[in-house]
C-alpha positions in Angstrom: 3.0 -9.4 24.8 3.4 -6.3 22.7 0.8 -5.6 20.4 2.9 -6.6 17.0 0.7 -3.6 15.0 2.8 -0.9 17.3 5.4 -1.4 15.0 3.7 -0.1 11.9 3.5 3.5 10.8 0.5 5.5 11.7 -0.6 4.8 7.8 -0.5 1.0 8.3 -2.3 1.2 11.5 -5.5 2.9 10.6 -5.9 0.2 7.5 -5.6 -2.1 10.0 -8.1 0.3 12.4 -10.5 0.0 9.8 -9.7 -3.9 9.0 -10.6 -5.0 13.3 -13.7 -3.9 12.3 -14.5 -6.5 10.4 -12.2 -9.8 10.7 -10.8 -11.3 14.0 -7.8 -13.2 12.2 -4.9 -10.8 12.1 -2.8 -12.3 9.5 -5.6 -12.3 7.2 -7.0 -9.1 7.9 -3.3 -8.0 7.2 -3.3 -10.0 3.9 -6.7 -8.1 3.4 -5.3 -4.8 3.9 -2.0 -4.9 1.6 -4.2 -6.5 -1.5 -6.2 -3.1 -0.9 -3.2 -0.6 -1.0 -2.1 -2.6 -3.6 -5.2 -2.8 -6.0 -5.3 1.2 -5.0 -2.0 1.8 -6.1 -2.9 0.0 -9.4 -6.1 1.9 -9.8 -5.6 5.5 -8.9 -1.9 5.8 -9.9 -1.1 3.2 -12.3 2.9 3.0 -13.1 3.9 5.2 -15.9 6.7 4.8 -18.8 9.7 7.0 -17.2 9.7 8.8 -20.7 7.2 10.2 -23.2 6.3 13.8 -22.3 7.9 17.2 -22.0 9.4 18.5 -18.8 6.0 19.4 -16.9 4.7 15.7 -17.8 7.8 14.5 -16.1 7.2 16.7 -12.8 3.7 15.3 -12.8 4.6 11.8 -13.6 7.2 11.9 -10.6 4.7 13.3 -8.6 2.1 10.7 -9.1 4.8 7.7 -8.7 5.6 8.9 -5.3 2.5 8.9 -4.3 2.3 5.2 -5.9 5.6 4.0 -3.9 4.1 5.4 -0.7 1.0 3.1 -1.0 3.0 0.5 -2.0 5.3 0.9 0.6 2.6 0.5 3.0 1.6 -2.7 1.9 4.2 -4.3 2.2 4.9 -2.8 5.6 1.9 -4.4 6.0 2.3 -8.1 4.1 6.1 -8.5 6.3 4.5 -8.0 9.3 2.4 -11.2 9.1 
């Protein structure tokens, strides 16, 4: 049988890398991982109102909520693999 963590993006798998480590239940260490990316997400780049800066704040805030939407993305790569 196919390891079913193949399937996730290099990202994915070294949160899951550094999850083994610790749990031996896959689903939950899966669980474990997305409520991470997702508390991360929250923390380091909270979402933002789309308006209430100039131009440069705009660039910035786009910026930063990539970076959020890539995290999140992750986790729930993450959470429909269990």
């Amino acid at each position: 049988m196919a390891d079913p963590s193949s399937t996730l993006s290099p990202a994915a798998q070294a949160v899951l890398h550094a999850m083994r480590r610790s749990y031996d239940h896959e689903p939950t260490r899966r669980a474990i991982a997305a409520e991470i990316l997702c508390a991360a997400a929250d923390q380091v780049v909270p979402e933002e109102p789309l308006h209430g800066g100039d131009w440069r704040w705009e660039i910035e805030r786009d910026a930063r909520q990539s970076s959020r939407r890539q995290l999140l993305a992750i986790a729930a790569e993450l959470k429909a693999a269990q």
